[in-house]
Backbone as a chain_set.jsonl record, in Angstrom:
{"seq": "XXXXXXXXXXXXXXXXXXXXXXXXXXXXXXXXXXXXXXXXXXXXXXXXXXXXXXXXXXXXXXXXXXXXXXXXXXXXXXXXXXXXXXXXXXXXXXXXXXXXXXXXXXXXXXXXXXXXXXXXXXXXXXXXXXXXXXXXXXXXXXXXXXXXXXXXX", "coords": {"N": [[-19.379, 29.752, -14.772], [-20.548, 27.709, -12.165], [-19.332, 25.289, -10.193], [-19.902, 22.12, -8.705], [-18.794, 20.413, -6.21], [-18.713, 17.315, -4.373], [-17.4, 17.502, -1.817], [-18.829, 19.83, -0.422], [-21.222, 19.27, -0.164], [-24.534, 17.38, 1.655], [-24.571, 15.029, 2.245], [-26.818, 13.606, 3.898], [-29.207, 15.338, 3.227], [-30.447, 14.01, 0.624], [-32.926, 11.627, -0.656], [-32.823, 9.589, -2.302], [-30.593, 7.469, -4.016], [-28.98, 9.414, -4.988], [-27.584, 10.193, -2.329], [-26.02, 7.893, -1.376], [-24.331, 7.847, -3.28], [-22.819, 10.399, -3.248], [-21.988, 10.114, -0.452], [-19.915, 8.357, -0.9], [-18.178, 9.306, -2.622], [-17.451, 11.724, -1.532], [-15.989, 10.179, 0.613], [-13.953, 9.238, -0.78], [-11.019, 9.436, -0.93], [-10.281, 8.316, 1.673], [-9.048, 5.823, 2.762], [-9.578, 4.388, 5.253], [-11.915, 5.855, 5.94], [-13.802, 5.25, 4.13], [-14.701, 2.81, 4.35], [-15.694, 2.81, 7.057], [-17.867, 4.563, 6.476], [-19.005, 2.84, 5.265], [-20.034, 0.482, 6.306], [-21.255, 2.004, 8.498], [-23.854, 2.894, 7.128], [-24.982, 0.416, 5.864], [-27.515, -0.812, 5.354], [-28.53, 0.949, 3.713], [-26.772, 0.778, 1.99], [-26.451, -1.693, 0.905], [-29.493, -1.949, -0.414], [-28.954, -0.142, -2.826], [-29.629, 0.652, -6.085], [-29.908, -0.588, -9.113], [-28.48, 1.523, -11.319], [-27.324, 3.165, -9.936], [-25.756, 1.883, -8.352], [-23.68, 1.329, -10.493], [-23.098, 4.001, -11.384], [-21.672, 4.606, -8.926], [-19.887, 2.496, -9.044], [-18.209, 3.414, -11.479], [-17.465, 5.755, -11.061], [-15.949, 5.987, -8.256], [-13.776, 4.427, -9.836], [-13.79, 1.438, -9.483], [-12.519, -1.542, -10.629], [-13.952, -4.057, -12.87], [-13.629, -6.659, -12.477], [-14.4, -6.963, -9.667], [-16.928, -6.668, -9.718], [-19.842, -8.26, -9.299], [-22.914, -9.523, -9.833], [-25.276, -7.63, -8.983], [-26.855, -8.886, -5.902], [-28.87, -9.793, -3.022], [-27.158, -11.366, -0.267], [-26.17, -13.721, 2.243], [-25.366, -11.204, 4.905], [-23.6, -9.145, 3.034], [-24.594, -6.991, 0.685], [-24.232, -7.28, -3.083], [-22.823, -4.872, -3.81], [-21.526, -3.715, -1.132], [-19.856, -5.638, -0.849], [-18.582, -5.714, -3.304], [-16.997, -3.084, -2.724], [-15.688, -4.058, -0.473], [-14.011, -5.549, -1.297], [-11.853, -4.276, -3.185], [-10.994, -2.387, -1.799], [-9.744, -3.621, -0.133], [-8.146, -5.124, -1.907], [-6.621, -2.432, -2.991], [-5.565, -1.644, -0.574], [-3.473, -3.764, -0.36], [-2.021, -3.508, -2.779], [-1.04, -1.288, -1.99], [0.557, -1.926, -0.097], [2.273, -3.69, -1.15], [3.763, -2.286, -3.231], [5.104, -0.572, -1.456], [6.825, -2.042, 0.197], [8.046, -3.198, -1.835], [9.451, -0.624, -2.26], [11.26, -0.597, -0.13], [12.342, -2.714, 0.017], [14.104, -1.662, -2.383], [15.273, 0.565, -1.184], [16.292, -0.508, 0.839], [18.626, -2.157, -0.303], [19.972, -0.479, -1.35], [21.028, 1.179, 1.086], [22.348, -0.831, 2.07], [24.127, -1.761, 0.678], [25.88, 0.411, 0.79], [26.742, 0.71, 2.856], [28.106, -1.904, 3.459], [30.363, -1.516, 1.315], [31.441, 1.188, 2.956], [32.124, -0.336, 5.042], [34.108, -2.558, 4.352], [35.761, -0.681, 2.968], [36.79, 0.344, 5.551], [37.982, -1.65, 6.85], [39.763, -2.657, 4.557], [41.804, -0.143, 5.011], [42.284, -0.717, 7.615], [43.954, -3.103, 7.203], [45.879, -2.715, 5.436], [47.331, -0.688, 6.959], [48.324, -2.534, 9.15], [50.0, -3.491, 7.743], [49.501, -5.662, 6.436], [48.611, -6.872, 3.714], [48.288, -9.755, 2.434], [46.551, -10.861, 3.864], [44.27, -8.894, 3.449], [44.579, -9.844, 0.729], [43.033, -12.326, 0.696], [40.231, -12.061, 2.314], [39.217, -10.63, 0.013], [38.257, -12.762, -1.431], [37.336, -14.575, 0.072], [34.911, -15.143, 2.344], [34.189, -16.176, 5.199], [37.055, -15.698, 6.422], [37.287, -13.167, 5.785], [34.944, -12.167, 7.431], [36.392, -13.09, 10.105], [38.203, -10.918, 10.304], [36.604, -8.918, 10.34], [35.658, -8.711, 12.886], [38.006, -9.314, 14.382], [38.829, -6.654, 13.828], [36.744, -5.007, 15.3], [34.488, -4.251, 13.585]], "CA": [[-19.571, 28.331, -14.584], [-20.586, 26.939, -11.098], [-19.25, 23.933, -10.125], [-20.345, 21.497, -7.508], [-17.895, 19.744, -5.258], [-18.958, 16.661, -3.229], [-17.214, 17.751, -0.222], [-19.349, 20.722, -0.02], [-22.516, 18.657, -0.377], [-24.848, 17.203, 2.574], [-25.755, 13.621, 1.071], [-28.377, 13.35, 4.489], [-30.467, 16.035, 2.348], [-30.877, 13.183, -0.448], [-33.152, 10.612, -0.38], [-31.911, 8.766, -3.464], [-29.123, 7.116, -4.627], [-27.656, 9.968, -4.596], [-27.154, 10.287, -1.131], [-24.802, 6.942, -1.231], [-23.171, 8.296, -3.979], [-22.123, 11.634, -2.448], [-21.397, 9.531, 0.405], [-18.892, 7.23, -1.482], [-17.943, 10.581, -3.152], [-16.687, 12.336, -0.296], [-14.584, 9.457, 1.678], [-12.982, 8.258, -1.581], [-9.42, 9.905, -0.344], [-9.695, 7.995, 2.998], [-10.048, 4.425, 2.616], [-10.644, 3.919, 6.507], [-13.256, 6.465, 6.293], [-14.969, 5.159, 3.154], [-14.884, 1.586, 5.138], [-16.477, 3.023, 8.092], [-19.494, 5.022, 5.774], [-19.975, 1.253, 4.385], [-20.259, -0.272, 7.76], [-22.395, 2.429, 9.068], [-24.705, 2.966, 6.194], [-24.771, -0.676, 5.23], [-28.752, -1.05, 5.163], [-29.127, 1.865, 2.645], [-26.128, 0.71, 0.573], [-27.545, -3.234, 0.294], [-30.587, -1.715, -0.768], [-28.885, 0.512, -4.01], [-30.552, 0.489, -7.101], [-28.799, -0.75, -10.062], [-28.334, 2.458, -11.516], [-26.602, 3.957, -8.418], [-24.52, 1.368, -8.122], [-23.105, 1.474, -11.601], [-22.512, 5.323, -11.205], [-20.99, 4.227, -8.159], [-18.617, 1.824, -9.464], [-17.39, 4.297, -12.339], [-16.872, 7.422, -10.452], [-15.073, 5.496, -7.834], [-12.952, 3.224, -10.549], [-14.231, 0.209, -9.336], [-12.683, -2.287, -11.836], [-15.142, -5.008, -13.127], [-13.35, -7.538, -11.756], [-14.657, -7.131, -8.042], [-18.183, -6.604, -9.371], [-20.349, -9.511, -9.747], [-24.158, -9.446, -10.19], [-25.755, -7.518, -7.273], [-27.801, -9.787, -5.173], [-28.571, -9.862, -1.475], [-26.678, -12.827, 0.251], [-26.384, -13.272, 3.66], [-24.057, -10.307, 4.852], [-23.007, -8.489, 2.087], [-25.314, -6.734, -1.768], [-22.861, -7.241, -3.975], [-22.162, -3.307, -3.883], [-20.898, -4.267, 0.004], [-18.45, -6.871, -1.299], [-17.433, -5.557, -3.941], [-16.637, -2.334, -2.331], [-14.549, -4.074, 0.482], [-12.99, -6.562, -1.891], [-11.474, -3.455, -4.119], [-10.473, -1.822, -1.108], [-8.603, -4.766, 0.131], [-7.11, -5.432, -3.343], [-5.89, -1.512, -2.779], [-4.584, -2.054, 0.328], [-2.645, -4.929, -0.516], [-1.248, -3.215, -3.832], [0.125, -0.376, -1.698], [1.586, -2.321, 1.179], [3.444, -4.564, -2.304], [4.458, -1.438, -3.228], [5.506, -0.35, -0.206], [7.501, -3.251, 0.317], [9.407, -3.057, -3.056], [10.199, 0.507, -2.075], [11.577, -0.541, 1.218], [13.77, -3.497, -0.139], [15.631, -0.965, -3.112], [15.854, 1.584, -0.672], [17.393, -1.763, 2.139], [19.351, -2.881, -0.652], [21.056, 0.624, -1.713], [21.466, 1.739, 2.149], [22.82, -1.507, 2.848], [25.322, -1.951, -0.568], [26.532, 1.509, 1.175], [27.077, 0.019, 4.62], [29.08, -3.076, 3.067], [31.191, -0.315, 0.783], [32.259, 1.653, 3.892], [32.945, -1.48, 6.32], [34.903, -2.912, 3.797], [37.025, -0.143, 2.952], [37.801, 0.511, 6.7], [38.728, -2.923, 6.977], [40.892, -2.43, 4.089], [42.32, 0.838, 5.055], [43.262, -1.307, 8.821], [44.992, -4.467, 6.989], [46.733, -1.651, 4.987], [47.771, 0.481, 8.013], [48.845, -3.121, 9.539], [50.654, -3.999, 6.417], [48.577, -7.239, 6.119], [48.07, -7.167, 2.23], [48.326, -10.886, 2.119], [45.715, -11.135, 4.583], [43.437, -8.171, 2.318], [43.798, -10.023, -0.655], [42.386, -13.114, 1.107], [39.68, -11.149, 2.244], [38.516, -10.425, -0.615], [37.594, -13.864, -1.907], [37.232, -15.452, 1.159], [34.088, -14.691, 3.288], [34.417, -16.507, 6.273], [37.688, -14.787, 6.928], [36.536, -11.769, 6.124], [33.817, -11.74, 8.879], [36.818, -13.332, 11.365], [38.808, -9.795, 10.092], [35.794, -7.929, 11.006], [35.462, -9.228, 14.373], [39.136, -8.471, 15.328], [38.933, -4.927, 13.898], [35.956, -4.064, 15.551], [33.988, -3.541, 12.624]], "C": [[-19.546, 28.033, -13.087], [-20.329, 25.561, -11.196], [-19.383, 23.384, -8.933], [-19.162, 20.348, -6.949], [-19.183, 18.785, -4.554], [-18.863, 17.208, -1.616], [-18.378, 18.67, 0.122], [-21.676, 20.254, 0.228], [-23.166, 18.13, 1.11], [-25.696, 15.652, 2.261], [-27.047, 13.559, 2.055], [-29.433, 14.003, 3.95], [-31.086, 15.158, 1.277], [-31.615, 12.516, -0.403], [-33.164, 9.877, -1.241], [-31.162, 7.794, -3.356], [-28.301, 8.27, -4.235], [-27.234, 10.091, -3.439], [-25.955, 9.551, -0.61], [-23.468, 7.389, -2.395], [-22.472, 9.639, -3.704], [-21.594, 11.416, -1.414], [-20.208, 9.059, -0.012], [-17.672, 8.283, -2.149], [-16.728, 11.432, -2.096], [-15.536, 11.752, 0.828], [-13.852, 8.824, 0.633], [-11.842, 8.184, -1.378], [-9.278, 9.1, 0.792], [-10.289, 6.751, 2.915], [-10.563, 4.037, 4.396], [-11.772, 4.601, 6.504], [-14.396, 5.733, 5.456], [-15.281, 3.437, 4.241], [-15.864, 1.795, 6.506], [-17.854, 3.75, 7.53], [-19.913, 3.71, 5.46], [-20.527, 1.09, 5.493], [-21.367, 0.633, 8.248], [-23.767, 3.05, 8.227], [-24.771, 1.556, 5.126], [-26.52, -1.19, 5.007], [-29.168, -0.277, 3.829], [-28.16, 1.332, 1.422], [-26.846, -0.778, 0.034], [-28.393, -2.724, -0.561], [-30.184, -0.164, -2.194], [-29.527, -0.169, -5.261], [-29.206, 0.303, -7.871], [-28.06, 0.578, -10.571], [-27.238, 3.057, -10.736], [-25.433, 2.894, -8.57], [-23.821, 0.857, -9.367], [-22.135, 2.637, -11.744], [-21.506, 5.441, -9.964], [-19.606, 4.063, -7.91], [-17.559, 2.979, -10.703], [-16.951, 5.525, -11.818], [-16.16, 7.071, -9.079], [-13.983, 4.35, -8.529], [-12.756, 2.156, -10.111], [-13.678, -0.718, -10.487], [-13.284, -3.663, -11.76], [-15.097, -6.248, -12.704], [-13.667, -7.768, -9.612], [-16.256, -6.703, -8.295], [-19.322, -7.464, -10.058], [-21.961, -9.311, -9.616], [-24.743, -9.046, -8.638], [-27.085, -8.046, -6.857], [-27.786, -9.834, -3.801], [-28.067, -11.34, -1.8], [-26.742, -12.457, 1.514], [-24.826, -12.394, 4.411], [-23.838, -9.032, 4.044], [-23.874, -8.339, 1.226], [-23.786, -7.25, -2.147], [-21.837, -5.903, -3.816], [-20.643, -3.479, -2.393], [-19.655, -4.532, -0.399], [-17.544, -6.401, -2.32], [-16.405, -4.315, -3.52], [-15.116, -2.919, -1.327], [-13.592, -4.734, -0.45], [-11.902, -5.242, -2.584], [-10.566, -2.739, -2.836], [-9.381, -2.957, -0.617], [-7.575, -4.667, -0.677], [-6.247, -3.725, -3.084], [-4.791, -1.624, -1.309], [-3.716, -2.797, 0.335], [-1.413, -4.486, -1.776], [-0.288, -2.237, -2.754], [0.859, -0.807, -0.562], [2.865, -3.232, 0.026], [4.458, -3.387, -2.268], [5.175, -0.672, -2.64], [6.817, -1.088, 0.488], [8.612, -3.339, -0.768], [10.133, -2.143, -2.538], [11.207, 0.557, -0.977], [12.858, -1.764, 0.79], [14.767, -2.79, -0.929], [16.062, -0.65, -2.124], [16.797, 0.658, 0.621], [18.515, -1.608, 1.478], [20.846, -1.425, -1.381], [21.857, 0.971, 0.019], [22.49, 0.175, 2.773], [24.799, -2.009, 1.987], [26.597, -0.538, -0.175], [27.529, 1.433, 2.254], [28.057, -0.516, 4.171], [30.301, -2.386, 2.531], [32.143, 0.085, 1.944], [32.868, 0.443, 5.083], [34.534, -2.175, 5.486], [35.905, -2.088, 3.389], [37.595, 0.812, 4.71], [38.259, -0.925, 7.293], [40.366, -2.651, 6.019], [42.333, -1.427, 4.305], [43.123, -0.028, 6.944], [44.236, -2.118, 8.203], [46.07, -3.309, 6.236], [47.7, -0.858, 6.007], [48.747, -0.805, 8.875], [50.016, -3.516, 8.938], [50.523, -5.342, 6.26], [48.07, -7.091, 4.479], [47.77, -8.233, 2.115], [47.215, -11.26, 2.868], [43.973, -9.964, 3.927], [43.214, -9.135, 1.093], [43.639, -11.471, -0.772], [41.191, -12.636, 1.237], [38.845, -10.694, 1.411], [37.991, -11.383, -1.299], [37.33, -14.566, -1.185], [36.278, -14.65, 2.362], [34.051, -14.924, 4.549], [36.075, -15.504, 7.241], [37.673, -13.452, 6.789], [35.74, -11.385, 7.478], [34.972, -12.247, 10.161], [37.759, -11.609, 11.51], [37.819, -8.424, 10.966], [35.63, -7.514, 12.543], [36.512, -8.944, 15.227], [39.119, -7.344, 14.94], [38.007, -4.131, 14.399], [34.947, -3.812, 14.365], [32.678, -4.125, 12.248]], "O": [[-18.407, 28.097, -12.624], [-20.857, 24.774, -11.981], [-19.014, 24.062, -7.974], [-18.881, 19.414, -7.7], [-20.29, 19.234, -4.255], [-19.668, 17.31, -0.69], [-19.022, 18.257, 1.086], [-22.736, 20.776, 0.575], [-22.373, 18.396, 2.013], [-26.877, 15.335, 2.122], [-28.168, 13.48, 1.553], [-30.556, 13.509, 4.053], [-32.231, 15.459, 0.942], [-31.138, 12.019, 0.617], [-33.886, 8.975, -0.817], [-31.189, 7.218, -2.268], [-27.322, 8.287, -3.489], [-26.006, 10.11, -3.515], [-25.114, 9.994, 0.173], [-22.242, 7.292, -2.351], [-21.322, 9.715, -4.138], [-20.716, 12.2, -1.055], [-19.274, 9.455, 0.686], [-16.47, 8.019, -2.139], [-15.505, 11.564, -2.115], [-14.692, 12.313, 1.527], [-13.11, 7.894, 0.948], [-11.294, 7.092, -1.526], [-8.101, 9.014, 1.142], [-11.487, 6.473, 2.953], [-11.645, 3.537, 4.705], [-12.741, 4.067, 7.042], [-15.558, 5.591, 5.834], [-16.389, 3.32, 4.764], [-16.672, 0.939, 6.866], [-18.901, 3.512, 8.132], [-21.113, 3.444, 5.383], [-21.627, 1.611, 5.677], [-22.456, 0.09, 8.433], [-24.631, 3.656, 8.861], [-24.644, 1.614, 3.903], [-26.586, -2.197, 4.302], [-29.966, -0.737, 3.013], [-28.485, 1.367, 0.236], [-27.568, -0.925, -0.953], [-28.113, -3.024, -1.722], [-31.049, 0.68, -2.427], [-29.856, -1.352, -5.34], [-28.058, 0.681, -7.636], [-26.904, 0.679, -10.159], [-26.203, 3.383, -11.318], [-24.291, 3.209, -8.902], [-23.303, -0.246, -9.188], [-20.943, 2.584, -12.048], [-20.611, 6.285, -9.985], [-18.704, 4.629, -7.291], [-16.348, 3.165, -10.593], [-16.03, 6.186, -12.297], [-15.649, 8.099, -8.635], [-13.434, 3.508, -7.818], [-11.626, 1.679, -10.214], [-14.427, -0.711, -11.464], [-13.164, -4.36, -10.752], [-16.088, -6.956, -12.525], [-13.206, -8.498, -8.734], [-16.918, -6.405, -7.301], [-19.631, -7.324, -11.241], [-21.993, -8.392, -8.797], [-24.735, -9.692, -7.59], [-28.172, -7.73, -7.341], [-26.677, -9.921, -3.274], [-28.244, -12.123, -2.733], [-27.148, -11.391, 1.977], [-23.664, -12.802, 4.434], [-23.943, -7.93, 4.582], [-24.235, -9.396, 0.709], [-22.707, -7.472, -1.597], [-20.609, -5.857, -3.733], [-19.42, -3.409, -2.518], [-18.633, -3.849, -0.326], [-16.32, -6.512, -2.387], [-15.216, -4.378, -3.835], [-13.969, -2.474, -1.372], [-12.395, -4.46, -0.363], [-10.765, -5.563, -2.236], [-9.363, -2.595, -3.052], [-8.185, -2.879, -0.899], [-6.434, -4.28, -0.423], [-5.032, -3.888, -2.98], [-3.564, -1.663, -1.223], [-2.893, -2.55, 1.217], [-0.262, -4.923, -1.797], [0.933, -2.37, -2.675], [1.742, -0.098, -0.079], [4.051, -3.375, 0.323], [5.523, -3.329, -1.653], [5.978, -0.001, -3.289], [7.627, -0.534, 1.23], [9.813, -3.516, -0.564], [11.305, -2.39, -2.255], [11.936, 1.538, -0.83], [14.026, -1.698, 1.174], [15.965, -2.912, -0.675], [17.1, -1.186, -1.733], [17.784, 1.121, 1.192], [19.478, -1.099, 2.052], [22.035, -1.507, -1.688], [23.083, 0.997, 0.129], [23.201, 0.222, 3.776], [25.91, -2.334, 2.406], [27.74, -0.446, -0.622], [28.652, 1.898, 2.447], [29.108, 0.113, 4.297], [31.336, -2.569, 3.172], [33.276, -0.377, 2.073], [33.89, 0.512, 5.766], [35.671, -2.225, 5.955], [37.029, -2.588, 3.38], [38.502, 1.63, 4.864], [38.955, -0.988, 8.306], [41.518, -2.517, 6.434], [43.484, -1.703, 3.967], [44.289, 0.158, 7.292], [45.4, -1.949, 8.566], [47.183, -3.228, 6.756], [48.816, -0.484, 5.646], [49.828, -0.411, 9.314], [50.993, -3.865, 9.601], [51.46, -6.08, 5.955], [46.87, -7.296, 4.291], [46.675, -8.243, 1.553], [46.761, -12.301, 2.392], [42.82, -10.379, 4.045], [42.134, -9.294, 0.524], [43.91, -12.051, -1.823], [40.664, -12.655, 0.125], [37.742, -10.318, 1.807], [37.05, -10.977, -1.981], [36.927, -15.607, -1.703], [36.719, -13.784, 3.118], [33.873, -13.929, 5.253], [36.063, -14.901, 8.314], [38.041, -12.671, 7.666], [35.963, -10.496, 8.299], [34.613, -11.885, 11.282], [37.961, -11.137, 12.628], [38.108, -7.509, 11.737], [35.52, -6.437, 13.129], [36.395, -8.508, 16.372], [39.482, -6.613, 15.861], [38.035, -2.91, 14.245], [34.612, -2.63, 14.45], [32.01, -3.616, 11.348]]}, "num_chains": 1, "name": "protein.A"}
């Protein structure tokens, strides 16, 4: 069984469709790259055939929601638009996601922080023999943070 890889392909040999689709093919892993094949092959992509840009949309998982009846406008085929719009919408999912991952991982490194300040606070009012001033402290925030402030902490 031979099998054919994109990468290994030369879409300028095409003069097709396929040529955009071996194009689209080959920078799918790199969204700046595939953004820069749009931009610089933006006369040949406008000008895809329905066909092409069907095979397009499915072998890059284009979902149907970013692809609206292709028509020149001024600017953008549809293929264009919908291409950047999808890419956007990706970009935007993984900076969300990105963002969630960054507040657990705040909210564990920081629940860690609070943990250790607080028990070397405790371990000073202890060492002072300030209990009465600990088990203020612990329901009382404002003096807490004035506790912090004289222990250094």
């Amino acid at each position: 069984m031979n099998l054919i890889r994109a990468e290994d392909l030369d879409e300028a040999l095409f003069e097709t469709g396929l040529r955009e689709l071996v194009g689209f093919l080959k920078k799918q892993g790199d969204k700046k790259e595939l953004m820069d094949y749009i931009e610089k092959n933006r006369e040949r992509i406008e000008d895809i055939d329905e066909d092409t840009f069907y095979v397009v949309r499915v072998f890059m998982n284009i979902p149907n929601k970013f692809i609206k009846k292709k028509e020149k406008t001024e600017g953008d085929s549809g293929m264009c638009k919908a291409m950047k719009e999808w890419l956007a919408d990706e970009r935007n999912a993984g900076m969300m996601e990105g963002e969630k991952r960054g507040e657990i991982r705040g909210k564990k490194i920081g629940i860690k922080q609070g943990e250790k300040r607080f028990a070397s606070l405790t371990a000073a009012l202890m060492d002072s023999e300030r209990l009465e001033d600990l088990g203020r402290a612990v329901s009382d925030e404002s003096f807490r943070d004035s506790l912090y402030r004289e222990f250094a902490l």
